[in-house]
N, C-alpha and C positions, 0 to 999 in steps of 0.2 A: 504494500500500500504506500501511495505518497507520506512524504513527514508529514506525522499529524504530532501534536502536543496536549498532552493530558494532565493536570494539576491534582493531587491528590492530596486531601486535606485531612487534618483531627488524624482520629483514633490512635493505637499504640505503633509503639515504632514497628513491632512484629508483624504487626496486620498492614499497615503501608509497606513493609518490605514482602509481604505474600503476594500483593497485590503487585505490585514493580517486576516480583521472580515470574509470575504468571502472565502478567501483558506483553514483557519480555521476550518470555517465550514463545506467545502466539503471533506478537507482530513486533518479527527485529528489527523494523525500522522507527519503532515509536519512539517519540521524546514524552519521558516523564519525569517531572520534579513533583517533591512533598513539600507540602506546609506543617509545623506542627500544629497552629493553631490559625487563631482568625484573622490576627494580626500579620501573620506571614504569609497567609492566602492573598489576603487583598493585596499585599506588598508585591506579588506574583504578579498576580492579576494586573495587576496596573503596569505594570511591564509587557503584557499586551501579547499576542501571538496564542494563546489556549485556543482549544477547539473542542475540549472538557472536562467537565467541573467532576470526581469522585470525593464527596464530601462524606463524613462521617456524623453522623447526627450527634455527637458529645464532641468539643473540642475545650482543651484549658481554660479558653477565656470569654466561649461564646459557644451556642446553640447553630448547627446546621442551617436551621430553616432564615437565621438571622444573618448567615452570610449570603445566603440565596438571597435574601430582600434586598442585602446590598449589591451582589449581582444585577437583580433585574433591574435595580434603579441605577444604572449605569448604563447609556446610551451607546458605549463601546463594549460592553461584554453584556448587557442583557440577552441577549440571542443565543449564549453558550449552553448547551444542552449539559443541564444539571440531574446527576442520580445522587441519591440520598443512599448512604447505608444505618438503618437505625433497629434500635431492638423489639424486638417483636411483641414487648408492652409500652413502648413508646407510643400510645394514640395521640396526644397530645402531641407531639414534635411532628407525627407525621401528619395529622392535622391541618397543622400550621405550617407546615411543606406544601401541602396540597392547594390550601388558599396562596399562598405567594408565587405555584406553576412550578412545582418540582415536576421533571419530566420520567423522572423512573425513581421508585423505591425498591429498597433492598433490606429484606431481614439476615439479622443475623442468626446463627456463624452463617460468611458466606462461603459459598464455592464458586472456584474460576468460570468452570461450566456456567452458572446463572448468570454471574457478571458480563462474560461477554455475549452472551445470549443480551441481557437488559440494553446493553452498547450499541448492538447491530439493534434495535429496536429505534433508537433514539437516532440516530446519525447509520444510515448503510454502507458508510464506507469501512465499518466492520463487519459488515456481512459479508459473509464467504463472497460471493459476487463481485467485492472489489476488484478480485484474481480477472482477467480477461479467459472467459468460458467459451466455448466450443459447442453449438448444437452438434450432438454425433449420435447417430442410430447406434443401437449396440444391445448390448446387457447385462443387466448389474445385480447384485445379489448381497444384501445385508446382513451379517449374521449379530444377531444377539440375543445373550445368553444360552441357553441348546436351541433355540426356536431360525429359522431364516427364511428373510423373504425376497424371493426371486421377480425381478419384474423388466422395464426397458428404462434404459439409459437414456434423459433428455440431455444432460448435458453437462460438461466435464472440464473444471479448469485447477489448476494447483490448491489452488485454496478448500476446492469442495468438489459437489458432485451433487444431482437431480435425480432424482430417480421415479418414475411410477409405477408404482405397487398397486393392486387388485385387493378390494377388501376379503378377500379368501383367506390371503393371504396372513397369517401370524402379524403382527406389523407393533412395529417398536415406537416407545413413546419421548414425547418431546424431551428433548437433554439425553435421550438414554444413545449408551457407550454401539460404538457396531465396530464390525470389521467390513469393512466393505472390497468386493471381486466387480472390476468391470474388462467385458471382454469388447470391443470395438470392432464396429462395421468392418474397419480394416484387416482384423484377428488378431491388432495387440492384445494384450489382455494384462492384468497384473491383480494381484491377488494378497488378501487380511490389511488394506490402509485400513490404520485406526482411525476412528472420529466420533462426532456426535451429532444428531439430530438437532436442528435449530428450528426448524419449520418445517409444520404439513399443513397441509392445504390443498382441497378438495380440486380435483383436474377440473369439472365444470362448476357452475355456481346453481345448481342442484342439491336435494339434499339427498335426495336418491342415487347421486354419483358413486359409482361402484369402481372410481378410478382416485386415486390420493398421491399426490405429490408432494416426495419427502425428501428436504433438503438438508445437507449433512455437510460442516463442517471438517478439514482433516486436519488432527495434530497427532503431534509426538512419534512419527514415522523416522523409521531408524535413515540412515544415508542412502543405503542400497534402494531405499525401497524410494524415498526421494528423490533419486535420478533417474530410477523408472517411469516416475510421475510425469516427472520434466519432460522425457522424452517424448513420453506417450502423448502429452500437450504440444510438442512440439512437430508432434508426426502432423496431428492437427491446423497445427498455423501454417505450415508447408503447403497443407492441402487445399487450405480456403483459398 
């Protein structure tokens, strides 16, 4: 993905550096600084270039939702798509997030999985999709846990993969872990990339659609298996 820049603010040092080890890893191209409080956000912020706010709903010397207000009433950063992370008896703070236009909340403990799920919700340039994708005939086959579901390959870029699956079919649920096999019109094939489901969604706007389209994030693939990727994408750009 292009440099983007992320501001991550409050909570403990452990939990801003979980969060840094994990975006890290899913996009090495990101820029990301920590605030530890509210005073050191705005002091960020006002240095200007963010693209998003990860805010913790307790910080030393201020409330989440109170740096959000200061956000939105700022004519050069009101627009920054803000998530909250706050605790799951916090109604009050979330509350008060919600009237000032918080655009994603988040309970704690979090997991990587949610976060950048809630990310690609807020701004798409964390959705798989970023990757330049491939419509390609083929087909692909998800496996998780003993269960697996076989269907056709819509379309195929480093970052992710489409696939449409038949409700017959066993079929995995949002966030859950797959291995995914896709074979190509061409007869590449390559076989167990890890990832996750970020999105499904009905092939027509029917409620009787017997067809579901499930879009799956890839991470944590060893090297070998990410130069396979590569190729296989790039047998792709050859051909268009």
């Amino acid at each position: 993905m292009a440099r983007f820049k992320v501001l991550v603010a409050g909570g403990s040092v452990s939990a801003r550096e979980f969060i840094r080890r994990g975006l890290e890893k899913s996009y090495p191209s990101l820029g990301i600084e920590e605030a530890n409080d509210g005073e050191e956000a705005r002091a960020k912020l006002e240095g200007g270039g963010f693209d998003l706010i990860l805010c913790d709903g307790e910080m030393p010397d201020e409330k989440g939702h109170e740096l959000l207000r200061w956000v939105r009433s700022r004519p050069a950063l009101k627009d920054i798509p803000f998530l909250l992370l706050a605790e799951r008896d916090e109604r009050d703070e979330v509350a008060r997030a919600l009237h000032a236009g918080v655009n994603g909340l988040m309970v704690k403990p979090l997991t990587l999985e949610a976060l950048l799920q809630k990310m690609a919700t807020v701004d798409d340039r964390f959705d798989r999709r970023r990757s330049v994708r491939f419509d390609q005939g083929g087909e692909a086959a998800l496996h998780f846990g003993t269960e697996t579901a076989r269907g056709d390959l819509v379309d195929l870029s480093t970052g992710g993969v489409l696939v449409l699956l038949a409700r017959p079919n066993p079929l995995p649920g949002i966030l859950e872990k797959v291995l995914v096999d896709v074979r190509l019109g061409n007869g590449l094939h390559l076989s167990g990339l890890k990832g996750f489901v970020i999105r499904i969604q009905a092939a027509e706007a029917f409620q009787s659609s017997e067809q579901i389209k499930f879009a799956v994030k890839f991470q944590e693939n060893d090297e070998e298996q990410v130069g396979e990727l590569k190729h296989l994408v790039r047998s792709l750009s050859e051909a268009s």
